[in-house]
Every structure is written in C-alpha cells, then in structure tokens.
C-alpha positions in Angstrom: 62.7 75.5 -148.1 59.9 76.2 -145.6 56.3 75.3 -146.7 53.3 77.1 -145.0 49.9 75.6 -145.0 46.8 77.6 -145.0 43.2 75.9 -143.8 39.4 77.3 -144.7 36.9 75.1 -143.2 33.6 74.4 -145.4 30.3 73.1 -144.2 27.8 71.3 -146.4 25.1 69.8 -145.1 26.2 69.8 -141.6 29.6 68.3 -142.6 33.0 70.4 -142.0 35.1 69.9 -144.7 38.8 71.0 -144.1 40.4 72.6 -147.4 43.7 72.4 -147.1 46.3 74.9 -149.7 49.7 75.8 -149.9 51.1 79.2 -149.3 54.6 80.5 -150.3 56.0 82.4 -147.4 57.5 84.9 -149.8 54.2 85.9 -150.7 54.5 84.9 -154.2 51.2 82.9 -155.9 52.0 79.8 -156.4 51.6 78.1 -160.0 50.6 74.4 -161.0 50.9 72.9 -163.6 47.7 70.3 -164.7 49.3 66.8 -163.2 50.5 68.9 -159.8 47.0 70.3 -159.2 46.1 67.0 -160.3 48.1 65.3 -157.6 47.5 67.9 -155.0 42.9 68.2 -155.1 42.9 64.4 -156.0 41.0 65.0 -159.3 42.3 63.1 -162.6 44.2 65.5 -164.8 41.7 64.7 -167.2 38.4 66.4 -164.8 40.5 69.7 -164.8 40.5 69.4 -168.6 36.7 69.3 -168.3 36.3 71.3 -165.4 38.1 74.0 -167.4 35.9 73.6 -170.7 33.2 73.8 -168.6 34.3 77.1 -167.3 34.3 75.9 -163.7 38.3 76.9 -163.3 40.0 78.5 -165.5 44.1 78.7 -165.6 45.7 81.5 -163.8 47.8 82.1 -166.6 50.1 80.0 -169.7 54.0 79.4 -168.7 56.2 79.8 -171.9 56.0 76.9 -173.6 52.3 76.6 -173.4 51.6 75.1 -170.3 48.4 76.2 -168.4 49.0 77.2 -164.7 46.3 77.2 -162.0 46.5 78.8 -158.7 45.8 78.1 -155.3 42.7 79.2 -155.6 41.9 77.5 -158.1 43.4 74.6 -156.2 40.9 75.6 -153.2 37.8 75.8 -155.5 38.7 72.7 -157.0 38.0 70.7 -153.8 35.1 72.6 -153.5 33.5 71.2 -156.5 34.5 68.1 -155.0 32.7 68.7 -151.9 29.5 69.8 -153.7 29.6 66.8 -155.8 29.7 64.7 -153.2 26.8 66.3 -151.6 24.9 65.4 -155.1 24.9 69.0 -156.9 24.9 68.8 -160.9 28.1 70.3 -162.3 25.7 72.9 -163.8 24.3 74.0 -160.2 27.9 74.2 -158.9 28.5 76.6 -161.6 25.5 78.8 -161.0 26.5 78.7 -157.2 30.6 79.9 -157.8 29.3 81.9 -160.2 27.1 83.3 -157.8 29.8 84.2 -155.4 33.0 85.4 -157.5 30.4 88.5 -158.4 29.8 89.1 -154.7 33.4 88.6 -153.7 37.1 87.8 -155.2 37.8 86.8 -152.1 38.2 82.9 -151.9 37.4 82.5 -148.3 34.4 84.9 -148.4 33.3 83.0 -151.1 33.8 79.4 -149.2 31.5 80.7 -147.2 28.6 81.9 -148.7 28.7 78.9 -151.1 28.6 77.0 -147.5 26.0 79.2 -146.2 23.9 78.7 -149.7 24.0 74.9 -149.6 23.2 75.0 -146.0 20.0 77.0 -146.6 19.3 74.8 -149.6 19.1 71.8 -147.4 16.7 73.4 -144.8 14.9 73.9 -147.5 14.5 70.6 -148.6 14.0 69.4 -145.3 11.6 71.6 -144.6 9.5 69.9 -147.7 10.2 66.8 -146.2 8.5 67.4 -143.1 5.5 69.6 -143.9 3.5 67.1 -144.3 4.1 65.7 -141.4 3.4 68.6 -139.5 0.0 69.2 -140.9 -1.0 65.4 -139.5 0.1 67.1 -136.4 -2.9 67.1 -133.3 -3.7 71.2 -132.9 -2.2 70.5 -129.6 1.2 69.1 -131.2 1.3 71.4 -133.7 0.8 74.5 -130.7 4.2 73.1 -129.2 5.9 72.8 -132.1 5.4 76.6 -132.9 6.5 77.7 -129.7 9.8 75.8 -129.2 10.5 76.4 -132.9 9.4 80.1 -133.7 12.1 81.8 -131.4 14.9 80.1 -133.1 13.5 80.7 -136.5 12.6 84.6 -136.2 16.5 84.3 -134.4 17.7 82.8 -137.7 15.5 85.4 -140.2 16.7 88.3 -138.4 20.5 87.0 -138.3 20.3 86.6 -142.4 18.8 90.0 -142.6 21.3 91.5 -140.6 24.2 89.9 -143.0 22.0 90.8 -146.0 22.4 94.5 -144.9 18.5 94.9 -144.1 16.4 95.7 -141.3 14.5 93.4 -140.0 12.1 95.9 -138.8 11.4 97.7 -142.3 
C-alpha cells in the first residue's frame, strides 16, 4: 500500500510550523477513529473529546456501530489548535479565529493561512504597544530617522493587505 504525505506550512509568530497529513492516493477521505487521530496530532483522546464539545472539531461523520470519524482536516486543524495554544491563545480566541476563517473559505490550506496571517498581524500589534512608548522618549532627531527607514516598508505592508483585501489603496 503506498502512502502519500501532504505538507502546509504555518507561521505564528515568526515560527514555521510544518503540518504534516496523510493523503490516500485513490483520492478517497480518509477516516479516524478518536485513539488514531489521537495517535497521529499527539493530542490525548480525551482533548478531542473536549475539543469536540467545545465545537472546535467536529467528526466527519459516525461509522456503523457508533464510532465518530474525523478527517484529515480535522486532523490538520487539530495541530493547529496546538500551534495556537502554544503561542498562548485561549481556547475561546482559537475558536473565534477558525471560526473566522471556515466562513471565508472551506478550503483548509486557505484557511492555514489567514489564521497565520491573523496571528501574525496580532503580534505586530502587540509589539507595536510595546514599543510606543519608547518611541515617544525618542530625541525629534531619532524619532525623524525612525520614520524614514520605517514608513516605506509600512505604506509597502498597508498597500499589500489592501490589495489582498480586494481594496484600493488609492480610494
């Protein structure tokens, strides 16, 4: 039996995350039960439980005797709960954020992504807090400098996230 591999890279605060999922090569979804997606994301059977009643995953469908079955991409968005919580986000804010993204997109790997690019923009954000004060103990002179090396690159960035928005930058 062959097994493919299929790899979407995440990044979270600067890190790359690999997310590694099996793909049948027959193009049929592939099914787990609770202890294999267990085994496979590293998450105690009993977090999917929880993750489930929590509406974070939810089974792909019941086999006949019962059992619930998860798919790969629940097996994907499993180890990107993971990820977040690593990177400190309440259960609740990883909600919001998947919920968030499964209206924009069905698509797994488009939604990898903008969750990525949200947590990404979340931490600029925070680090731009953290520094504000510091830059307003900066000499007029220091301050002058920092605009200049840092406003191209920043109008670069705006513009860029308009674009992807589907908005002008210009009006």
């Amino acid at each position: 039996m062959t097994v493919w591999f299929e790899f979407s890279i995440i990044k979270i605060n600067g890190k790359k995350h690999i997310i590694e999922s099996e793909v049948n090569p027959d193009g049929e979804m592939k099914l787990y039960r609770i202890g294999e997606l267990a085994r496979l994301s590293a998450v105690s059977p009993r977090t999917i439980d929880y993750y489930t009643k929590l509406g974070l995953i939810q089974p792909e469908t019941r086999s006949e005797t019962n059992y619930r079955l998860y798919s790969d991409e629940t097996l994907t968005r499993l180890k990107r709960i993971e990820i977040m919580k690593r990177e400190k986000y309440t259960l609740e804010e990883i909600k919001q954020s998947l919920s968030q993204w499964s209206k924009v997109s069905d698509d797994e790997f488009m939604a990898n992504k903008l969750t990525s690019l949200q947590i990404h923009l979340q931490q600029l954000e925070k680090e731009v807090k953290e520094i504000s004060p510091l830059l307003e103990k900066l000499k007029p002179s220091q301050a002058k400098r920092f605009h200049k090396i840092l406003t191209p690159q920043t109008a670069a960035c705006i513009e860029a996230l308009l674009l992807l928005l589907g908005k002008s930058p210009l009006g």
